[in-house]
N, C-alpha and C positions, 0 to 999 in steps of 0.2 A: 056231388055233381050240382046241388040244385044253388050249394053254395058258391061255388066258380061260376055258374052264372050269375048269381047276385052280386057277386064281387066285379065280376066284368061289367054287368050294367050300371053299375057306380060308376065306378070310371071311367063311362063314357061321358056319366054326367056331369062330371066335370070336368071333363076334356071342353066337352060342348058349351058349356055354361061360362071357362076359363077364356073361350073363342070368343064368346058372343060378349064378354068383357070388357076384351082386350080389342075390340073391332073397330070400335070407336076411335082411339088413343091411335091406332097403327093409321088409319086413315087421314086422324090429324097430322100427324109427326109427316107422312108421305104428302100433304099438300104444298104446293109452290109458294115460296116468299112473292110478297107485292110486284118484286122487280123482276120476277123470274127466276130466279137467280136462287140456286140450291146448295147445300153446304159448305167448304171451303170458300165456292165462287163469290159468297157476300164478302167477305174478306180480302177477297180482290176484283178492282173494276176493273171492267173492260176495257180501259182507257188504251191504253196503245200496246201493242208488243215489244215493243223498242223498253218498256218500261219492265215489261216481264222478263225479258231478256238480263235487263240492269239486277234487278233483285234476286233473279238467276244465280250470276255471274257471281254477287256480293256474298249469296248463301254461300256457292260452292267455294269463293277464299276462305270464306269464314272455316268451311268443313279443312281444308288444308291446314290452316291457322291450326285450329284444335289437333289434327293429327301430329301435327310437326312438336307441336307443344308437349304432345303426349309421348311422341319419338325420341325426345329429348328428355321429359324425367325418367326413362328405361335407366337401368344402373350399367347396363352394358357398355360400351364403347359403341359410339355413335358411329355409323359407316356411312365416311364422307359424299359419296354417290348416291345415295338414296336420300341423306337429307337436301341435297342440291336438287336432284330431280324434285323432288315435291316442292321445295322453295320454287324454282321456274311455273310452276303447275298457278303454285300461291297467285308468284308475278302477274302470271295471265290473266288470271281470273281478275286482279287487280284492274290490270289494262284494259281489259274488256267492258268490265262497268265501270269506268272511266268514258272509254267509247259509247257505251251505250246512254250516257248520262248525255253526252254531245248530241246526240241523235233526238232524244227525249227535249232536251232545252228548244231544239230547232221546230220540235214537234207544238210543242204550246206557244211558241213565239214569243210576244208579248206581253205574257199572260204577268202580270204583277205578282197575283197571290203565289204563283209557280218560280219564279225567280229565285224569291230568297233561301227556301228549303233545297233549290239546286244547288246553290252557289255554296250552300253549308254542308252540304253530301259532296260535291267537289272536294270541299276542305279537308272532308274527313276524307276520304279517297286518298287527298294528296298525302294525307298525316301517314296512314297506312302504308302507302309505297316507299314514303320515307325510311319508314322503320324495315319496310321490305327489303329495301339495298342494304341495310346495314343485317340483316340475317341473311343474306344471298350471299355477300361478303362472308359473315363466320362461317354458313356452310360449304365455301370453298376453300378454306383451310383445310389443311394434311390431318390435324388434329380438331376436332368442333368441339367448340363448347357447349355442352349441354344446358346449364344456366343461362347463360348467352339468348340462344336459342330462345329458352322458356322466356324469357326479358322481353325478346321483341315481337316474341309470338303473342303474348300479355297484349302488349299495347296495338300491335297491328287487331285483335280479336277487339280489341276497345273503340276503334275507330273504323273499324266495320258493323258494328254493333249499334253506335251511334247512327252510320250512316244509313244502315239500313231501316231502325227505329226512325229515322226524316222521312225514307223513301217510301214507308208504310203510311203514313202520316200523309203523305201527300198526295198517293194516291187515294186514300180515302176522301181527302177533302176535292180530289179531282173527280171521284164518281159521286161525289155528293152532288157537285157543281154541275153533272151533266145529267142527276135524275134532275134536278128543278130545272132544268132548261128544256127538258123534253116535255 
């Protein structure tokens, strides 16, 4: 008995002492960044929605790209309707930050430094849909090719990957440009 108490009062002492530790460190880690601005959100500025939307838009082709890709090294026989539908899915998401990159461009106007990283994510946008028509095409054949497929699913994942890697890039340099202006 007298031992199960002893052994209890241990371990509360170092329950206690593990607390009084670790008290410090938790209170660090939970204090606020300079800007406010708390995990993921340092990573993306508050700069406009139209931008969120855009990087949105470029993820979720990207996720279609890798599906389609992965749909197509299956050893099965590819079923014509199910890779079309996700190709259209692709297209959209394509079209959409496209759109949203219009929006964004009208959004900073002017802006010099913003120009040129647009006009390059345009590019790569454009290069993507490129390759998009030409896999919307294979997936509306009787027969799909699966290589095919993985071929342009490769390079549309390549020119989204790009583009997105600008569009990260530019919003940082666009919340950088708007912490020193505040």
């Amino acid at each position: 008995m007298f031992y199960d108490r002893k052994r209890l009062l241990n371990l509360g002492v170092v329950i206690l002492t593990a607390a009084v530790a670790a008290g410090p460190a938790i209170a660090v880690a939970q204090r606020k960044s300079p800007g406010g601005l708390t995990g993921g959100d340092r990573l993306r500025p508050q700069a406009t929605y139209s931008n969120q939307r855009a990087s949105r838009s470029m993820s979720h082709a990207r996720d279609y790209s890798r599906g389609i890709y992965q749909y197509s090294r299956t050893p099965q026989t590819i079923e014509p309707s199910v890779a079309k539908s996700e190709a259209e899915e692709l297209g959209r998401n394509i079209i959409s930050a496209q759109k949203e990159l219009a929006v964004v461009r009208k959004e900073v106007g002017s802006d010099a430094a913003a120009a040129a990283p647009l006009k390059s994510i345009d590019q790569h946008l454009a290069a993507a849909e490129k390759q998009h028509a030409m896999l919307f095409e294979e997936c509306c054949k009787e027969s799909v090719d699966g290589l095919a497929c993985m071929k342009h699913c490769n390079q549309i994942l390549l020119q989204l990957d790009k583009a997105q890697a600008e569009h990260d890039a530019l919003m940082r340099s666009m919340e950088i440009k708007e912490m020193t202006s505040e």
